[in-house]
DRENGU-497031 format. One record per residue (C-alpha): residue number from 1; residue in one letter; x, y, z. Coordinates in pm, whole numbers, plus 50000, padded with zeros to 5 digits. Each point is the difference from the previous one (the first is absolute). Example, Ala and Ser with C-alpha at 12.3 -4.5 7.8 and 13.67 -1.06 7.14 Angstrom:
1	A	51230	49550	50780 .
2	S	50137	50344	49934 .
This chain:
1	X	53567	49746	55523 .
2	X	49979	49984	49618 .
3	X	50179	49666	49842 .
4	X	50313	50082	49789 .
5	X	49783	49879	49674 .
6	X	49723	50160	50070 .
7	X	50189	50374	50063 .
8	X	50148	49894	49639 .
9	X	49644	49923	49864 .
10	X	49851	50330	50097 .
11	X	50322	50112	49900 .
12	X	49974	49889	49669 .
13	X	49654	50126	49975 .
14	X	50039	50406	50086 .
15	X	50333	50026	49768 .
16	X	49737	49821	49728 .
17	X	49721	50249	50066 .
18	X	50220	50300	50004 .
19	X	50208	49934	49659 .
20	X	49653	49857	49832 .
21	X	49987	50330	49696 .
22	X	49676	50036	49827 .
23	X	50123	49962	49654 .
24	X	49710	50288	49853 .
25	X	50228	50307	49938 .
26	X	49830	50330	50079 .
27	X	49775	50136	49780 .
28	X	49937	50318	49833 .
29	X	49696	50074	49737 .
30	X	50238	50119	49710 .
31	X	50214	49672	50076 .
32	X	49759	49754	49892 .
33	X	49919	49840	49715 .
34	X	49741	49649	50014 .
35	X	49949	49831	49713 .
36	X	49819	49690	49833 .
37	X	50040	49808	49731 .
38	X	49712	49735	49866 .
39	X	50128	49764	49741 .
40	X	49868	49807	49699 .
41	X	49832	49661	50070 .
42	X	49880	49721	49749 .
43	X	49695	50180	49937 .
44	X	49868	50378	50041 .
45	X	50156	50074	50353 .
46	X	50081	50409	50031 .
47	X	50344	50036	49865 .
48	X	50060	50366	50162 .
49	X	50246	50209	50237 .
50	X	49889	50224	50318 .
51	X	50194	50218	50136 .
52	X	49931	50293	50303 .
53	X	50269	50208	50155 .
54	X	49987	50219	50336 .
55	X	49879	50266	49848 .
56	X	49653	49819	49873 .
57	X	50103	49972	49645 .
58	X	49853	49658	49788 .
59	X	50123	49907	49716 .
60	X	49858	49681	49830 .
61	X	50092	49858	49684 .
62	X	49940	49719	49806 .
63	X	50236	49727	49909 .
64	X	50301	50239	49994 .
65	X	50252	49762	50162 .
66	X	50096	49673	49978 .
67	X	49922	49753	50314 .
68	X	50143	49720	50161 .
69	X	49987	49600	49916 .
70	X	49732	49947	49724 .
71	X	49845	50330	49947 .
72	X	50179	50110	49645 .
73	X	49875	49614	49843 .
74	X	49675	50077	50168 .
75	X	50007	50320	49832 .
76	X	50017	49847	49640 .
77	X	49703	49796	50070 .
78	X	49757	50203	50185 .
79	X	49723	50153	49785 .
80	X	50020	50377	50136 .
81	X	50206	50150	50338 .
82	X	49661	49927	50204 .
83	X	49922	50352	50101 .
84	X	49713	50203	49847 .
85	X	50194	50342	49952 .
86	X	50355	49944	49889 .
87	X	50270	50202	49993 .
88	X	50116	50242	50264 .
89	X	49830	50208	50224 .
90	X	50054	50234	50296 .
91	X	49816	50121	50344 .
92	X	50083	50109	50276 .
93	X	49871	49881	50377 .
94	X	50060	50174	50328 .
95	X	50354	49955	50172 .
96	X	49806	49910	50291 .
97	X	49892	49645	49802 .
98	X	50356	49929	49947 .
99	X	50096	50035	50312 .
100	X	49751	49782	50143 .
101	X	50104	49763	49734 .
102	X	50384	50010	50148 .
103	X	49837	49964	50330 .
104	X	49843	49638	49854 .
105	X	50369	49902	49873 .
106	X	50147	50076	50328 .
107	X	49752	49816	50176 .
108	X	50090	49676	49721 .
109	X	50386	50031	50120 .
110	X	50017	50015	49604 .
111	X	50376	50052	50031 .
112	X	50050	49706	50195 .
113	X	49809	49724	49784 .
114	X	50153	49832	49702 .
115	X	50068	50072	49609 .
116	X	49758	49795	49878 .
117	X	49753	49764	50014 .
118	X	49996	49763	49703 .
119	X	49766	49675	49979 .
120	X	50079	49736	49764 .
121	X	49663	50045	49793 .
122	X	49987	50128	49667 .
123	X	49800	50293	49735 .
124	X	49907	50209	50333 .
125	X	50085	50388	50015 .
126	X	50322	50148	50183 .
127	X	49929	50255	50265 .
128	X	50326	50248	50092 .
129	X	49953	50234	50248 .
130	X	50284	50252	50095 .
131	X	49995	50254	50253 .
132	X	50323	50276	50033 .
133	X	50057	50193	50263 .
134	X	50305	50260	49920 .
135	X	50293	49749	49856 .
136	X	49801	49706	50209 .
137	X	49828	49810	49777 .
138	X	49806	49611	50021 .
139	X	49831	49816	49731 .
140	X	49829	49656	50073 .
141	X	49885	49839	49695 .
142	X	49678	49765	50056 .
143	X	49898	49749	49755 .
144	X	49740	49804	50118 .
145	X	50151	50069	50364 .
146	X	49775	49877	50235 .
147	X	50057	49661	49869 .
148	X	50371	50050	50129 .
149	X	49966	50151	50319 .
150	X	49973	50343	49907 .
151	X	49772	50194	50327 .
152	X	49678	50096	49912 .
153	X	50175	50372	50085 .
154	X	50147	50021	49681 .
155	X	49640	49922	49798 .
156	X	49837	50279	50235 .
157	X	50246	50228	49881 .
158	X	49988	49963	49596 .
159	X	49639	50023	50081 .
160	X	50091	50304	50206 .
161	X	50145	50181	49724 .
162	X	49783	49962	49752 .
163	X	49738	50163	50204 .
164	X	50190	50269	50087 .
165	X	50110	50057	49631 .
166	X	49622	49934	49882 .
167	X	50106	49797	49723 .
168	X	49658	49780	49974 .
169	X	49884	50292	49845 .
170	X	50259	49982	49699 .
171	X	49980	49584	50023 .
172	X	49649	49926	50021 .
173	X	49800	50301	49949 .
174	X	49923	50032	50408 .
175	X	49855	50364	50156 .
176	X	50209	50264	49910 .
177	X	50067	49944	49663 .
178	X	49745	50250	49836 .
179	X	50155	50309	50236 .
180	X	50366	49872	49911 .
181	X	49926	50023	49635 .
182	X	49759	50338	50068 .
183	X	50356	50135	50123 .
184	X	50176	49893	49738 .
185	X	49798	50181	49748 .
186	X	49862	49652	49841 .
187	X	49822	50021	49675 .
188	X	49700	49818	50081 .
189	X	49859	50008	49671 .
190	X	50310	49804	49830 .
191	X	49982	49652	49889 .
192	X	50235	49856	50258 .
193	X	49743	50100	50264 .
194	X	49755	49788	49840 .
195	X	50225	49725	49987 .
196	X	50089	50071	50380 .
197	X	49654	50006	50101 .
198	X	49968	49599	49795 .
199	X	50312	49887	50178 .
200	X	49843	50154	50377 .
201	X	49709	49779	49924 .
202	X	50172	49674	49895 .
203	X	50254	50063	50295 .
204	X	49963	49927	50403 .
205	X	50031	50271	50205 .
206	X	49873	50253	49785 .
207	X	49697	50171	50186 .
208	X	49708	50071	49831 .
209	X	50023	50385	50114 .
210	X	50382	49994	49798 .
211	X	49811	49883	49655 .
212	X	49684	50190	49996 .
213	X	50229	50341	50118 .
214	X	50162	49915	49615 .
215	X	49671	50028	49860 .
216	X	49867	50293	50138 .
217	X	50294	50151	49917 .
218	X	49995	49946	49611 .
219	X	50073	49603	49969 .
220	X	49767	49961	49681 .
221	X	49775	49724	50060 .
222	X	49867	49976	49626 .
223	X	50345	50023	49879 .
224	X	50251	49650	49936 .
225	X	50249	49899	50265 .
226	X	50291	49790	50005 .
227	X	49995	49664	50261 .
228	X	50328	50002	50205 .
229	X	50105	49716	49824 .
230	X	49992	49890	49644 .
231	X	49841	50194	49690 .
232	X	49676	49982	50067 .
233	X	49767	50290	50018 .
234	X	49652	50071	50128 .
235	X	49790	50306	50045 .
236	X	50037	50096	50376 .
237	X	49662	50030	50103 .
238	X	49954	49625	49935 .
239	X	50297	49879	50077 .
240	X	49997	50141	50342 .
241	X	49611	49877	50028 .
242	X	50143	49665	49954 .
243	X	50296	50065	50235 .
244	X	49781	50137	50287 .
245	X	49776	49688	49946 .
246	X	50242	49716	50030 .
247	X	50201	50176	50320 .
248	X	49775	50120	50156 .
249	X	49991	50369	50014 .
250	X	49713	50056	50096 .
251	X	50016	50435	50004 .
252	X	50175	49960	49666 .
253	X	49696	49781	49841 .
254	X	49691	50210	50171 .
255	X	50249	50338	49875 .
256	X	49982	49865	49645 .
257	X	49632	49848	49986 .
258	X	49899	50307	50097 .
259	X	50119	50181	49704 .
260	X	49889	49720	49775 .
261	X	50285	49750	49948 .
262	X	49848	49721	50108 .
263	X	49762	49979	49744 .
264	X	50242	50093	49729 .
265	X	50231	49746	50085 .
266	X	49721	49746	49910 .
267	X	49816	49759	50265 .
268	X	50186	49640	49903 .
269	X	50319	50169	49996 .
270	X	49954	50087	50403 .
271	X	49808	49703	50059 .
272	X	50244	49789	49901 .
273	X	50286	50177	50151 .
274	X	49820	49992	50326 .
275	X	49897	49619	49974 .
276	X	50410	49974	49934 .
277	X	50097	50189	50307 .
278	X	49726	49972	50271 .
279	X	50003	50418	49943 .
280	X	50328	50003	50199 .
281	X	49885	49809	50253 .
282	X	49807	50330	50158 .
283	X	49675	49977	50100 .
284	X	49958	50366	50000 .
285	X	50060	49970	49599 .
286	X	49800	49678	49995 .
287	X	49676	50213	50125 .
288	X	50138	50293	49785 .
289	X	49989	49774	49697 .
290	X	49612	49855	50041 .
291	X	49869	50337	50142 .
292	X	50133	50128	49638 .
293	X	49728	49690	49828 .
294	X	50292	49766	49920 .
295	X	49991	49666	50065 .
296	X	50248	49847	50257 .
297	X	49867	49617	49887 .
298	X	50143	50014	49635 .
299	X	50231	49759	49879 .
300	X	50338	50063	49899 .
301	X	50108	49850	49677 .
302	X	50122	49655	50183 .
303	X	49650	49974	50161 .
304	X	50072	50130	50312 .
305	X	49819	50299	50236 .
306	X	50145	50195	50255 .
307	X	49870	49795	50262 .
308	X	50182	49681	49838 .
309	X	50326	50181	49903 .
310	X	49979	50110	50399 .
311	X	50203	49713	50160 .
312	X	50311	50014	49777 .
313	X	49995	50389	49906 .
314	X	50369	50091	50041 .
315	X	49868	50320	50147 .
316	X	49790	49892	50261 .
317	X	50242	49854	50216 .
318	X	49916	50206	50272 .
319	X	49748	49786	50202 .
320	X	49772	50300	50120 .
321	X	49978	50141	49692 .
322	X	49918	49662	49814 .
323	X	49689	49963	50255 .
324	X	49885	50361	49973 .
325	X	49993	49961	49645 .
326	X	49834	49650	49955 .
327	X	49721	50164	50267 .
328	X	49963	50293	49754 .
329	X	50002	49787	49651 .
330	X	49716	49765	50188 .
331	X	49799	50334	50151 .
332	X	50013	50123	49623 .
333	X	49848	49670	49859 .
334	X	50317	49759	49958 .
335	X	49871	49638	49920 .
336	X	50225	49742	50174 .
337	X	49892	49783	49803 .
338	X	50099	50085	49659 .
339	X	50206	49744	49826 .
340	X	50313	50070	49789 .
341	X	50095	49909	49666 .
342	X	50131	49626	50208 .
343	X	49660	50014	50212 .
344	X	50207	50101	50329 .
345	X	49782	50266	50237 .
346	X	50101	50248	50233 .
347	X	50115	49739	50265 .
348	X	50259	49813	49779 .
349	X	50316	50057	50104 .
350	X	49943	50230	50268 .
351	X	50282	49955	50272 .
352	X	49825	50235	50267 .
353	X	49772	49864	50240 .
354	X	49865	50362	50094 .
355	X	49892	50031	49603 .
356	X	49866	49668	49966 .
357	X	49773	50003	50311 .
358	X	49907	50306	49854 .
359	X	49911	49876	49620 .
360	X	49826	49755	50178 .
361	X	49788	50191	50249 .
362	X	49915	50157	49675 .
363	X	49868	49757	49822 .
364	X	50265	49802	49861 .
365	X	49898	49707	49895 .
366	X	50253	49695	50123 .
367	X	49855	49721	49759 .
368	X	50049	50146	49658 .
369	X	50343	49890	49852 .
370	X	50198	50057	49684 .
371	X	50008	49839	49669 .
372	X	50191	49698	50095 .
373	X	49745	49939	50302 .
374	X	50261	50128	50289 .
375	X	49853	50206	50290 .
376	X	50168	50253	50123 .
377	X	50173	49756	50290 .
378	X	50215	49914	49672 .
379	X	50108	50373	49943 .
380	X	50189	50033	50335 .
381	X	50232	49803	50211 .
382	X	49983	50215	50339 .
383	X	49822	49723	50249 .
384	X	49838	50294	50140 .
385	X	49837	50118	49630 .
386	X	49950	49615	49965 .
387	X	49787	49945	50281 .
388	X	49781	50322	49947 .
389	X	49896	49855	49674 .
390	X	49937	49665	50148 .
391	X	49771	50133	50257 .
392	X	49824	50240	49750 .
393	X	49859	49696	49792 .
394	X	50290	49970	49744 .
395	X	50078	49696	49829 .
396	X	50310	49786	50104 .
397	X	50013	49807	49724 .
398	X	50205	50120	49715 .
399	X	50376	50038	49907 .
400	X	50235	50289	50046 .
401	X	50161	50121	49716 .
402	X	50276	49738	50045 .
403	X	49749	49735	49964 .
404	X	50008	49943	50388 .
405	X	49683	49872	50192 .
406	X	49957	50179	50329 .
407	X	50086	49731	50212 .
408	X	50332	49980	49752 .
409	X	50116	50357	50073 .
410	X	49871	49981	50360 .
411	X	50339	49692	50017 .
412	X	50244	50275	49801 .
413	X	49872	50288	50173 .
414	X	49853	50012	50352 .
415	X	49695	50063	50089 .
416	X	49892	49877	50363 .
417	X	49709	50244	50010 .
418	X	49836	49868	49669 .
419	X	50117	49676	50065 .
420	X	49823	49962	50365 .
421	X	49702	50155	49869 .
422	X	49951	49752	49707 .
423	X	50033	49738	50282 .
424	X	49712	50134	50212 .
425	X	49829	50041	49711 .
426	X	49999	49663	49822 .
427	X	49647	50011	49806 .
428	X	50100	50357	49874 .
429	X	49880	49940	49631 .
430	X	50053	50366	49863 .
């Protein structure tokens, strides 16, 4: 028979189970109301408000309310509300998307999980998401959350929300923007449009298909637009030859060379943008750009080619991408071995031993060095990086630009692999 304490422990379990209340009241579609708010950052983060209620009905507006911790200073200093049409708009989705959306906050226990989530870090956007069911209502506030424990849950559903709502379309210029506007009775032909379709280009997530639907809808491409920030001006057609060259749209650049653009906007003018900005980082845009007769070896201004600029292009920081596009800048007559304006090649400073077995397989030359005499063993201090140079032929003697000797930065920083090497190596000369 049962022990006394262990009748109370299963006790104590069943009256737990059967009182346990799921704290999600019931839900009806005209009792719901979701919505989103995006705040202000230090910078050009969307500054905008979402909301949907059960009956499908989005309404999205920009900077319309004022947000939590930092977003009204952040306000004051950011150069625009980061979203590429302003203002308010409305849509409508099916009922059946919201409730699936419900469905996703039920399945979060969003009622049950704290206020907010606030990390101790500073200039980031505020995220406030609210859902109301009938006079229940919960709003968690997330600001920089998963730095203080906030589940992953509550990311998944800001995300949710926004795709539901479609707002990428109003914030970045993604799919769905051209029929929005098309609904909306849009005058395509007015000069915000052109200035739209310059802002699309100059902004991520902004699909080709969104910019070029501006311009075959009236966007004037011989006709001066406005760049989203500042008071500059530029005729479109260039400007947006220029744009699709250094981020690598690809559909956008073939769209405009096509209609003559390209050569309008004047050879050095691409040619240097592309040396700038490895075309994006897109090989697609890379072959796009020679198959058009421009060169994908000119200098920039500082001396430096695509293939140089490769290793420390901000935008190429995706490792697959980098690779496809150093394959398609050497297929389309690269020389790795072009100096710079401070005699540095293609291998100097590269940090990626996939790229630099590559420049070398491809006729980088290891023994060529820069003005001061370094090798390219002086241009990194990854022992990995190191010892590829070393075993390519590169010189060891030299300085970093600290005035350290190898074997001093080999006792500040360690290298065992470059360090072993050197010692079963003892006549190396290079």
């Amino acid at each position: 028979m049962p022990s006394l304490i262990a009748r109370l422990g299963l006790l104590a379990i069943l009256l737990s189970s059967s009182s346990h209340v799921d704290p999600f009241p019931a839900v009806t579609d005209e009792d719901v109301t979701i919505t989103l708010q995006r705040t202000a950052c230090f910078g050009s983060c969307p500054d905008y408000t979402v909301t949907i209620d059960g009956e499908g009905n989005v309404r999205f507006t920009t900077r319309n309310a004022k947000g939590p911790g930092a977003a009204d200073v952040h306000r004051a200093f950011s150069p625009d509300d980061g979203v590429l049409i302003s203002g308010v708009h409305t849509d409508s989705v099916d009922k059946q998307v919201v409730r699936d959306l419900v469905a996703q906050f039920h399945a979060a226990d969003f009622f049950a999980l704290k206020d907010e989530y606030v990390a101790p870090i500073t200039d980031n956007p505020s995220y406030v998401l609210t859902l109301r069911i009938g006079t229940h209502s919960k709003t968690i506030v997330d600001y920089v959350g998963v730095k203080a424990g906030m589940p992953a849950s509550v990311t998944a559903l800001e995300d949710a929300v926004d795709r539901a709502a479609g707002t990428a379309r109003w914030v970045n210029g993604a799919d769905g923007l051209i029929a929005y506007l098309e609904r909306s009775a849009y005058d395509f032909t007015s000069p915000k449009a052109r200035d739209i379709a310059l802002a699309a280009a100059l902004k991520e997530g902004a699909t080709d298909k969104t910019i070029i639907g501006l311009l075959e809808r009236g966007a004037a491409l011989d006709r001066l637009a406005n760049f989203p920030i500042g008071d500059h001006k530029g005729t479109l057609g260039k400007e947006l030859t220029i744009a699709a060259t250094g981020g690598g749209r690809t559909t956008l650049f073939t769209w405009l060379a096509e209609r003559g653009w390209a050569e309008r906007t004047g050879r050095r003018a691409l040619e240097t943008e592309f040396a700038q900005t490895v075309g994006g980082c897109s090989a697609s845009l890379v072959q796009a750009f020679a198959n058009r007769g421009f060169s994908v070896d000119m200098p920039s201004d500082e001396g430096e080619t695509a293939l140089g600029a490769l290793a420390n292009a901000y935008n190429c920081m995706n490792v697959d991408a980098r690779i496809a596009a150093a394959k398609a800048l050497l297929d389309a007559g690269a020389d790795p071995n072009h100096r710079n304006h401070d005699g540095e090649t293609a291998i100097f400073g590269v940090e990626d031993l996939q790229l630099l077995d590559l420049l070398y397989a491809r006729g980088a030359r290891a023994d060529l060095t820069d003005k001061e005499g370094n090798s390219a063993v002086f241009s990194s201090w990854n022992d990995t990086i190191v010892l590829r140079h070393l075993r390519a032929g590169a010189s060891k003697y030299g300085h970093y630009y600290d005035g350290k000797t190898l074997e001093e930065q080999m006792k500040k920083r360690p290298m065992p692999l470059t360090k072993e090497w050197l010692k079963d190596h003892p006549d190396f000369r290079a």
